[in-house]
PARO-285617 format. One line per field, with one value per residue (C-alpha): residue number from 1; residue in one letter; chain; x, y, z. Coordinates in Angstrom, 3 decimals. Example, Ala and Ser with C-alpha at 12.3 -4.5 7.8 and 13.67 -1.06 7.14 Angstrom:
<sites>
n <- [1	2] $
res <- [A	S] $
chain <- [A	A] $
x <- [12.300	13.670] $
y <- [-4.500	-1.060] $
z <- [7.800	7.140] $
</sites>
This chain:
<sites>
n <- [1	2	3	4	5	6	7	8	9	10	11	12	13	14	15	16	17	18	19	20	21	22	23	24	25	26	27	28	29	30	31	32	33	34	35	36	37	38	39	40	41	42	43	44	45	46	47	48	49	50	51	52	53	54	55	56	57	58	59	60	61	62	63	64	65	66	67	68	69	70	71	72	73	74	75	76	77	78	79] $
res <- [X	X	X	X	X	X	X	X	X	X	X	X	X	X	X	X	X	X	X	X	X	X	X	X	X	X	X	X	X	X	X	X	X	X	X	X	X	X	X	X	X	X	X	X	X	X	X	X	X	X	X	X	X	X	X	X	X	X	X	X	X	X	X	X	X	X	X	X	X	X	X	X	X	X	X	X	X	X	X] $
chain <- [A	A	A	A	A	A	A	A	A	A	A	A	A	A	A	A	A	A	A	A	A	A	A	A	A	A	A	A	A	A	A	A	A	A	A	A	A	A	A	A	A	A	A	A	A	A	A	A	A	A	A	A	A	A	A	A	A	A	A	A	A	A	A	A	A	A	A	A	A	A	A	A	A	A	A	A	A	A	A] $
x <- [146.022	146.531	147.713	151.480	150.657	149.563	152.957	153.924	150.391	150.327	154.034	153.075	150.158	151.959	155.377	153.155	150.907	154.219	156.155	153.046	152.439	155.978	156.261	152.846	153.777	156.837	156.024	153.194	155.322	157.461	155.035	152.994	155.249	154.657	150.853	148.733	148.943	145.513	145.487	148.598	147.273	143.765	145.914	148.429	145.231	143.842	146.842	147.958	144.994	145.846	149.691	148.915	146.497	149.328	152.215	150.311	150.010	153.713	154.648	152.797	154.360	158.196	158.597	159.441	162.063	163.493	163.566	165.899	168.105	168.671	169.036	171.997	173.913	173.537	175.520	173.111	173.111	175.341	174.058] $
y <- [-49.358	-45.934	-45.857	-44.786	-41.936	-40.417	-40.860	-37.072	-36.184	-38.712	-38.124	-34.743	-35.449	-37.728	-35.294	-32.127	-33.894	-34.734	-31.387	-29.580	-31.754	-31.365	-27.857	-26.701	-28.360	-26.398	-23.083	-23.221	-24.031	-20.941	-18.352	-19.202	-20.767	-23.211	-23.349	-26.661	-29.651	-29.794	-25.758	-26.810	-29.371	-27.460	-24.577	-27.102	-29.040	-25.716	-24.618	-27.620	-27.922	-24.566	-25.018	-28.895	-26.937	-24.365	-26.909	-29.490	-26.722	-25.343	-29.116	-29.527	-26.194	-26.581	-30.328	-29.498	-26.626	-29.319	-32.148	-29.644	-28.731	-32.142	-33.779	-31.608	-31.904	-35.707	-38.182	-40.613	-44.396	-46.505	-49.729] $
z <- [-111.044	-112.695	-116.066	-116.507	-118.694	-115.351	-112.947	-112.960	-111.677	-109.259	-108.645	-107.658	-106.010	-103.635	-103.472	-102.632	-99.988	-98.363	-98.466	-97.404	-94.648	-93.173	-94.012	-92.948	-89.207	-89.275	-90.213	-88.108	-84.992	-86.434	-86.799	-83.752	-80.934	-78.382	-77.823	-76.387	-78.546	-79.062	-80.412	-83.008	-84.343	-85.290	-86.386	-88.671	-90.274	-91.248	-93.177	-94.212	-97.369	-98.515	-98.012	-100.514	-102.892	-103.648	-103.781	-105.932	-108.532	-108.129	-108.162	-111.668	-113.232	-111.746	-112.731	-116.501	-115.403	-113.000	-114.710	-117.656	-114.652	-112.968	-116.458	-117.379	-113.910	-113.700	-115.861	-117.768	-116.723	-118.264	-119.790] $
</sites>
C-alpha cells in the first residue's frame, strides 16, 4: 500500500489519467472528424500521454486553489 501522506499525488495521478483519457478521445474526434477506427485510435494514443503529462501537473498546482474554493461553498459535516 502507499502511505497516506501520498493521496493527493496519487489522487491526481489517478484524476488526470482519467480526464485526459476522456478528453484526449474527444477532442481528437473534434479536431479531426470521422476517420477509420483503426487511424483514431493511433491518433488518440498519441495525444493522450501528452494531454496526462500536462494535466497531472495542472492537477498538482490547481488542487490547493480548489480545495480553498470548494471548502468555502460547501457546509462542513455535521457530527
Amino acid at each position: 500500500m502507499i502511505p497516506a501522506k501520498y493521496t493527493a499525488i496519487v489522487f491526481a495521478f489517478f484524476m488526470s489519467m482519467m480526464m485526459a483519457f476522456m478528453m484526449s478521445a474527444i477532442l481528437t474526434y473534434v479536431n479531426l472528424g470521422a476517420m477509420p477506427l483503426a487511424t483514431f485510435i493511433g491518433k488518440w494514443m498519441h495525444a493522450f500521454p501528452i494531454a496526462w503529462f500536462f494535466a497531472f501537473f495542472a492537477a498538482l498546482l490547481s488542487a490547493p486553489f480548489v480545495r480553498r474554493i470548494v471548502g468555502k461553498l460547501v457546509a462542513p459535516a455535521k457530527p
